[in-house]
SENUGU-153876 format. One line per field, with one value per atom (N, C-alpha, C, CB): x, y, z; atom name; residue in three letters; residue number from 1. Coordinates in steps of 0.2 Angstrom, whole numbers, plus 5000, padded with zeros to 4 digits. Glycine has a CB too. Layout:
! residues N
u: [X;...]
v: [Y;...]
w: [Z;...]
zaba: [CA;...]
loba: [ALA;...]
drenti: [NUM;...]
This chain:
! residues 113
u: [5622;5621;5617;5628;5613;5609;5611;5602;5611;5612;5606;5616;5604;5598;5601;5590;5599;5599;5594;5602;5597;5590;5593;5580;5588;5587;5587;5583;5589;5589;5579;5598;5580;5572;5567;5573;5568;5563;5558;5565;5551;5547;5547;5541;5547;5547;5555;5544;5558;5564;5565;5568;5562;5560;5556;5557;5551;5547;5549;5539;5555;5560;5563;5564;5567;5572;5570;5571;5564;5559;5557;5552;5555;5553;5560;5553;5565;5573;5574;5580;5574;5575;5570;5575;5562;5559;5561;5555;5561;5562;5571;5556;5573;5581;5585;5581;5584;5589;5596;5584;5599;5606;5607;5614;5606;5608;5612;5603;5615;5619;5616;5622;5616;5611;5615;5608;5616;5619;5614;5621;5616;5612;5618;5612;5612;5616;5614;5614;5613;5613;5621;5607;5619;5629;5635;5630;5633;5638;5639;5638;5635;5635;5631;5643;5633;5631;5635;5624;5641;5645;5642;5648;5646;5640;5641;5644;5645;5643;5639;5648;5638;5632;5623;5632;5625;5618;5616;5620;5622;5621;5621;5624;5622;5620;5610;5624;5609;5601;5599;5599;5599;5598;5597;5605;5603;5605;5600;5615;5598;5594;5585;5597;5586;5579;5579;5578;5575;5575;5577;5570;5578;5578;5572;5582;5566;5559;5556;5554;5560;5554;5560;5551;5565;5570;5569;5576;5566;5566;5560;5568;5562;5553;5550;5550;5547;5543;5539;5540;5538;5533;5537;5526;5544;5547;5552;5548;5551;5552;5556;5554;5562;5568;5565;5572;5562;5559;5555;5555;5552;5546;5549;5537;5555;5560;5564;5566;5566;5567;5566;5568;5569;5566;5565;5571;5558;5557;5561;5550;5567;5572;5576;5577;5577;5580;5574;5583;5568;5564;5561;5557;5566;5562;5567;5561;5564;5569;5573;5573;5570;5573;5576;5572;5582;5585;5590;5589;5592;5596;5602;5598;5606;5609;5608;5610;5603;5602;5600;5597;5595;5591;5600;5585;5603;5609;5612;5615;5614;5618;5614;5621;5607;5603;5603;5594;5602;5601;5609;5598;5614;5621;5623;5629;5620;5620;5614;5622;5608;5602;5602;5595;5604;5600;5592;5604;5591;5583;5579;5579;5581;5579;5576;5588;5580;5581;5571;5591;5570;5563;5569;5558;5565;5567;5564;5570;5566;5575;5575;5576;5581;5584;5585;5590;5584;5587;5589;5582;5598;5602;5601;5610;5598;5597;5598;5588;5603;5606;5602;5604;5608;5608;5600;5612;5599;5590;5590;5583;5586;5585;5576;5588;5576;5570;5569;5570;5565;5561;5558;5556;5559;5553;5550;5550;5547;5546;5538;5547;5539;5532;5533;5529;5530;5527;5532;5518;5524;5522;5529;5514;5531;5539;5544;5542;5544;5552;5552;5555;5544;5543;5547;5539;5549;5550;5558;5549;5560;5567;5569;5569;5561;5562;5563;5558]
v: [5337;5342;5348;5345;5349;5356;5363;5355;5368;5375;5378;5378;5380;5386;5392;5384;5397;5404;5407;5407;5413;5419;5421;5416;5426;5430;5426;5435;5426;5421;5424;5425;5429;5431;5433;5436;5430;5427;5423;5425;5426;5418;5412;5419;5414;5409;5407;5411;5407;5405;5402;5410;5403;5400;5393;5406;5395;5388;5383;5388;5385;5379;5377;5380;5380;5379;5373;5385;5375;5369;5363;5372;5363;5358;5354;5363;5357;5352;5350;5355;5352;5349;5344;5354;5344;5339;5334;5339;5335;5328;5326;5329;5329;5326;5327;5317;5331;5335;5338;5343;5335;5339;5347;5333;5351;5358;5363;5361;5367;5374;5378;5376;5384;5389;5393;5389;5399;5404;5410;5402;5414;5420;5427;5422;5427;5433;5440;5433;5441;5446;5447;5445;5443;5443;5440;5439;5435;5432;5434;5426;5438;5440;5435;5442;5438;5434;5435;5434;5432;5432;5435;5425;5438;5437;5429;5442;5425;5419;5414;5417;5417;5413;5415;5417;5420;5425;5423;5434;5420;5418;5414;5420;5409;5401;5402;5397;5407;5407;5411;5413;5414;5417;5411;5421;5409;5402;5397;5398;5394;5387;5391;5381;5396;5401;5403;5408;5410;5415;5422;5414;5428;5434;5436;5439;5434;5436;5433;5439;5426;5422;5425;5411;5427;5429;5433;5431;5441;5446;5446;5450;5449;5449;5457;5446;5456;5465;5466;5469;5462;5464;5464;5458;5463;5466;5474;5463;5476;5483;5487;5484;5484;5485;5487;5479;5483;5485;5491;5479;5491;5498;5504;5496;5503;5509;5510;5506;5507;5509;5514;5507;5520;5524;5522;5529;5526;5522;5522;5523;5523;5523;5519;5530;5514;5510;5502;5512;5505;5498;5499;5497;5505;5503;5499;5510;5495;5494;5491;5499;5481;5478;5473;5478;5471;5465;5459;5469;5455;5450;5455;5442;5460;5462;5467;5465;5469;5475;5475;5480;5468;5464;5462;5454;5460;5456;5460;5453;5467;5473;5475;5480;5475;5479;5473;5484;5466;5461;5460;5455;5462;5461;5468;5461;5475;5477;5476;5483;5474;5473;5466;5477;5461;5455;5453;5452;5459;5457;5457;5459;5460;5461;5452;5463;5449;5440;5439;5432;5434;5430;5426;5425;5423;5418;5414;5420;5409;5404;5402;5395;5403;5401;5395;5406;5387;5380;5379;5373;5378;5372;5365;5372;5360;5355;5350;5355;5346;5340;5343;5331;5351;5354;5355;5350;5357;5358;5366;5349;5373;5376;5379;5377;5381;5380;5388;5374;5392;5398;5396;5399;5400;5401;5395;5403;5395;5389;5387;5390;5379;5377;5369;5379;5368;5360;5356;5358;5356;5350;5350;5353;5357;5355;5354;5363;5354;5354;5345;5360;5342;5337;5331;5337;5335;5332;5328;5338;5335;5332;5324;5336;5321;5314;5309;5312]
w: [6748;6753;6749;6755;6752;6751;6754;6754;6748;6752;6752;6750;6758;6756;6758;6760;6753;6755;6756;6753;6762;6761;6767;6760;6773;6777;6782;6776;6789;6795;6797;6802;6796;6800;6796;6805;6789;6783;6784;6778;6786;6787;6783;6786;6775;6772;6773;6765;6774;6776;6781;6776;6787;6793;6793;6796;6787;6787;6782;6787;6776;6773;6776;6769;6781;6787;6790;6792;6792;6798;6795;6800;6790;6782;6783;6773;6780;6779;6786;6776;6793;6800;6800;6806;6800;6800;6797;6799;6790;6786;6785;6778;6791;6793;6786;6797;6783;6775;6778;6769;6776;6778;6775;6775;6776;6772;6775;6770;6771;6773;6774;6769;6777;6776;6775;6781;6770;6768;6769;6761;6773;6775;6770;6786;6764;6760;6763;6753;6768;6771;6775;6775;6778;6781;6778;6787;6772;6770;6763;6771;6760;6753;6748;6750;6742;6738;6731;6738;6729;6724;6716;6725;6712;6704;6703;6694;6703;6701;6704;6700;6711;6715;6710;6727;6710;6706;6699;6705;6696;6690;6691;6686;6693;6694;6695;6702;6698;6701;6695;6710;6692;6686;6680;6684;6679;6672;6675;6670;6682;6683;6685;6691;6687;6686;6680;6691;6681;6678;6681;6677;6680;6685;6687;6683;6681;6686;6688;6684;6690;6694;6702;6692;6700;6708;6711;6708;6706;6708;6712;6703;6721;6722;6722;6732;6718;6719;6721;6715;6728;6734;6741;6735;6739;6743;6745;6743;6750;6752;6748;6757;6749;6745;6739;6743;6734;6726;6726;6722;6733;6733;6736;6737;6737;6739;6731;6746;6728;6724;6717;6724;6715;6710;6703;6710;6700;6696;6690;6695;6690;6682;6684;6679;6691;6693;6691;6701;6690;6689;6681;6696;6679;6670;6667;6663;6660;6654;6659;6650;6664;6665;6662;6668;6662;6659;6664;6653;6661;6666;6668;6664;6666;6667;6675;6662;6671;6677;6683;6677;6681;6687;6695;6681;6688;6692;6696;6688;6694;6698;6703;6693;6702;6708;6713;6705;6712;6717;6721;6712;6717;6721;6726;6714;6722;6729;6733;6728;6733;6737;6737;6734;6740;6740;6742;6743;6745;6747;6743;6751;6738;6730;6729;6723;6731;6728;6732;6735;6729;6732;6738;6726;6740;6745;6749;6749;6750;6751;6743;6758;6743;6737;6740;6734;6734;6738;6731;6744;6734;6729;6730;6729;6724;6729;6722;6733;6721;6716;6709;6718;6707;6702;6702;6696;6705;6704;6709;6709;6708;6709;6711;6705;6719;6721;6722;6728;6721;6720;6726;6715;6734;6736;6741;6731;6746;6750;6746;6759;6745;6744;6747;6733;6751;6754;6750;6753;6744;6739;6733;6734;6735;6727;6731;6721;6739;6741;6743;6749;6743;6743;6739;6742;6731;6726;6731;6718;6734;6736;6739;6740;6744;6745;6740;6747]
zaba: [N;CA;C;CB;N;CA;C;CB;N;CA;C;CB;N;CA;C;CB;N;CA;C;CB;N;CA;C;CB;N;CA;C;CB;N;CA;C;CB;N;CA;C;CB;N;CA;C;CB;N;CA;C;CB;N;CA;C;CB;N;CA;C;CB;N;CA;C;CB;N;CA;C;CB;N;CA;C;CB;N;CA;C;CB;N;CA;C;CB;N;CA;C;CB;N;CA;C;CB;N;CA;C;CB;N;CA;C;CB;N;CA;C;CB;N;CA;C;CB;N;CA;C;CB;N;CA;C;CB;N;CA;C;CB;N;CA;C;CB;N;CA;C;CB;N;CA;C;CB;N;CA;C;CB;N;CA;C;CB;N;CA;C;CB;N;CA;C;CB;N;CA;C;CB;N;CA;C;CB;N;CA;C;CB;N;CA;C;CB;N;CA;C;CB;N;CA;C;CB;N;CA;C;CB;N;CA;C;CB;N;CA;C;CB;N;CA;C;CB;N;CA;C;CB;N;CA;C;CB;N;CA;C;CB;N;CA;C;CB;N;CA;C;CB;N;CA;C;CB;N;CA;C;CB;N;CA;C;CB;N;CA;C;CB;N;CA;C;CB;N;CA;C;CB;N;CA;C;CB;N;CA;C;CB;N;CA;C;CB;N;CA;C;CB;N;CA;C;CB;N;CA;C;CB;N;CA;C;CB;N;CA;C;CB;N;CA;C;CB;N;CA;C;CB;N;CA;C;CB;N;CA;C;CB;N;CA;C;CB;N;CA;C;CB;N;CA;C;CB;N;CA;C;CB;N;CA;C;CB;N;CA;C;CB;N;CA;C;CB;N;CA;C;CB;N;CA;C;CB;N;CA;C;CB;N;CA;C;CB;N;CA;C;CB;N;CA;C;CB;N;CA;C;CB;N;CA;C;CB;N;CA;C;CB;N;CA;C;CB;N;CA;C;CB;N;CA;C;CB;N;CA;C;CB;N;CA;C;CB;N;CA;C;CB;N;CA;C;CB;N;CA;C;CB;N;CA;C;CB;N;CA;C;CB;N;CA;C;CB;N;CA;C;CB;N;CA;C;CB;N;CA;C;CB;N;CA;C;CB;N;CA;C;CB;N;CA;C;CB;N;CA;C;CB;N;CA;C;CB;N;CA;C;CB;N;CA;C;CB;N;CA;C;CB;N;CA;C;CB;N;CA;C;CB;N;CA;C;CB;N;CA;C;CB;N;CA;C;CB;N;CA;C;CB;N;CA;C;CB;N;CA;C;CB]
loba: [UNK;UNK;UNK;UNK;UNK;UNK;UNK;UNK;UNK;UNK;UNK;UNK;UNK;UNK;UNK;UNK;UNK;UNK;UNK;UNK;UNK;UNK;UNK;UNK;UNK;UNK;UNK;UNK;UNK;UNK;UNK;UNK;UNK;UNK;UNK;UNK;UNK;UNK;UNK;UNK;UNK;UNK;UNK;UNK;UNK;UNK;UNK;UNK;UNK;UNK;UNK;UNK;UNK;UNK;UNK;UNK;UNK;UNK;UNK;UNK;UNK;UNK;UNK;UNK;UNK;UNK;UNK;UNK;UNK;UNK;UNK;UNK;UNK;UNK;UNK;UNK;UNK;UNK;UNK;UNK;UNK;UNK;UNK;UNK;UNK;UNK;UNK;UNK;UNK;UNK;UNK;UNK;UNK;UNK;UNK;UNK;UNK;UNK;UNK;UNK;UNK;UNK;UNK;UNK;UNK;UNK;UNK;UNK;UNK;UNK;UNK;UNK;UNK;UNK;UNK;UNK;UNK;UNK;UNK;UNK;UNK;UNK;UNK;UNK;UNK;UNK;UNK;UNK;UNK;UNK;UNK;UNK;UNK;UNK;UNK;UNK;UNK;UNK;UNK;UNK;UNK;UNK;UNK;UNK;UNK;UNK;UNK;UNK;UNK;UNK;UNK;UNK;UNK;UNK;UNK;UNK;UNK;UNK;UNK;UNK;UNK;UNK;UNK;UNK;UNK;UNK;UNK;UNK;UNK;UNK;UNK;UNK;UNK;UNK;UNK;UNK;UNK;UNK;UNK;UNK;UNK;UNK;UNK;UNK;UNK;UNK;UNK;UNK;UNK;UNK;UNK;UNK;UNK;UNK;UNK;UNK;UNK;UNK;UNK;UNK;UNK;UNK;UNK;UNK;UNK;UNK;UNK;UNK;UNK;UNK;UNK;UNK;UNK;UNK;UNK;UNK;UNK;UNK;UNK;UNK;UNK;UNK;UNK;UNK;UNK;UNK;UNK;UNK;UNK;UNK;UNK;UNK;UNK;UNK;UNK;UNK;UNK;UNK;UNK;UNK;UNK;UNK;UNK;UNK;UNK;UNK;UNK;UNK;UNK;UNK;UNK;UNK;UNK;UNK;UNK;UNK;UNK;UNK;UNK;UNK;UNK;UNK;UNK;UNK;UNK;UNK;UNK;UNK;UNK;UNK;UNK;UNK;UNK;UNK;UNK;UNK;UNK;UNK;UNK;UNK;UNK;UNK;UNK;UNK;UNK;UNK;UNK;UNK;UNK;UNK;UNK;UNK;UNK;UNK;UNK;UNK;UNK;UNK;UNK;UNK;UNK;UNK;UNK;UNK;UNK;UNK;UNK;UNK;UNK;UNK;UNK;UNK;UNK;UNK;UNK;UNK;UNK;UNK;UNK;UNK;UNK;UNK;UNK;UNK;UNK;UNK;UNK;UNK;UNK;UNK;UNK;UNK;UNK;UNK;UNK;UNK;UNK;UNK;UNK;UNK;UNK;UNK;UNK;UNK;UNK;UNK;UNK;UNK;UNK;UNK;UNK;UNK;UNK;UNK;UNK;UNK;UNK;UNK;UNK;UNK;UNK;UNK;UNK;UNK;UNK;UNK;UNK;UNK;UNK;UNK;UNK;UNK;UNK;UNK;UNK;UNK;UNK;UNK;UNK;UNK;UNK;UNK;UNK;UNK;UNK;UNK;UNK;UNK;UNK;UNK;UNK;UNK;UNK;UNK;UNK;UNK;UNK;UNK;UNK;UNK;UNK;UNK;UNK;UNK;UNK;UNK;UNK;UNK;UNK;UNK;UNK;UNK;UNK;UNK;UNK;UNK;UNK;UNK;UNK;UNK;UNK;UNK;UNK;UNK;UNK;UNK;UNK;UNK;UNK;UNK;UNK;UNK;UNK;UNK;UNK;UNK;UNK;UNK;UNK;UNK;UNK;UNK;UNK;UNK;UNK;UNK;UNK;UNK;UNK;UNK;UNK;UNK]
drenti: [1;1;1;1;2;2;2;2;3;3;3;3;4;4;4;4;5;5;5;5;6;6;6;6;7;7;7;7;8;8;8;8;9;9;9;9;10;10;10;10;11;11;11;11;12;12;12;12;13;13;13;13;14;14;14;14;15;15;15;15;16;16;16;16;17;17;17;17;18;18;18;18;19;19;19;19;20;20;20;20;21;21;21;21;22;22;22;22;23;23;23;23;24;24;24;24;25;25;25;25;26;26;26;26;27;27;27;27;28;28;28;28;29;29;29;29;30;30;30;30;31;31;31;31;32;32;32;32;33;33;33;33;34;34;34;34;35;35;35;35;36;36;36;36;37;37;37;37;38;38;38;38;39;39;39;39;40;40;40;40;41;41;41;41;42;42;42;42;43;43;43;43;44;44;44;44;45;45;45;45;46;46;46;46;47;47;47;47;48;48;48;48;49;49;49;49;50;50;50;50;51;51;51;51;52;52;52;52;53;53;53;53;54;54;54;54;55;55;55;55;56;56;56;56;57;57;57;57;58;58;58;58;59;59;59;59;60;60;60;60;61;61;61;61;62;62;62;62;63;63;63;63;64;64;64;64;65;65;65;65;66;66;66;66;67;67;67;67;68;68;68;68;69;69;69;69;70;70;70;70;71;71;71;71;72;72;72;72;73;73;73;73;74;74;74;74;75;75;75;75;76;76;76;76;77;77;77;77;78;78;78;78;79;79;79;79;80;80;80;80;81;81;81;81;82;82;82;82;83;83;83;83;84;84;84;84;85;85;85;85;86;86;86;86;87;87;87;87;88;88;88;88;89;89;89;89;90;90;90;90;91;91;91;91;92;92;92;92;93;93;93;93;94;94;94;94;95;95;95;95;96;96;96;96;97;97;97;97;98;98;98;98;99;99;99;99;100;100;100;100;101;101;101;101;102;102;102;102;103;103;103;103;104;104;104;104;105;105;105;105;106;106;106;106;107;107;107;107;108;108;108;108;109;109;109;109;110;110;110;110;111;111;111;111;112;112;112;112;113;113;113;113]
């Protein structure tokens, strides 16, 4: 079983979505918008990522934020500002047999056949 997370009305979330329904992948869909997102869910996306390939800074969220909240980051800080903001996260986040997917791409969720 696959979990994917992210934002119900995230395009790229919309067209991983569509991706695992075509090619009949059984998955979860965890909207951290409504259902949170635990520190140990975050640290799992942390320890099999990275926090800068998680963190998106082209999104709103990060360009609302002040700039002494985006200096002198680290995995700490990155982790507290993404637990209370999750749109902070890139997305869809996919758990997929201990493997960790960044973001929707065709050719790498392929790998999952």
């Amino acid at each position: 079983m696959y979990i994917l997370y992210g934002i119900k009305n995230c395009d790229s979330v919309k067209k991983a979505r569509k991706w695992l329904d075509q090619h009949e992948l059984a998955y979860q869909f965890h909207d951290f918008r409504v259902e949170g997102l635990t520190p140990e869910q975050l640290q799992l996306f942390i320890e099999k990522g990275t926090w800068e390939k998680l963190l998106n800074k082209r999104s709103t969220s990060w360009k609302q934020l002040e700039a002494m909240q985006k200096a002198d980051l680290n995995a700490e800080k990155v982790a507290a500002l993404m637990l209370a903001q999750p749109t902070l996260i890139k997305r869809p986040v996919l758990v997929a047999n201990e493997q960790l997917f960044i973001g929707f791409n065709a050719d790498t969720y392929q790998t999952l056949l």
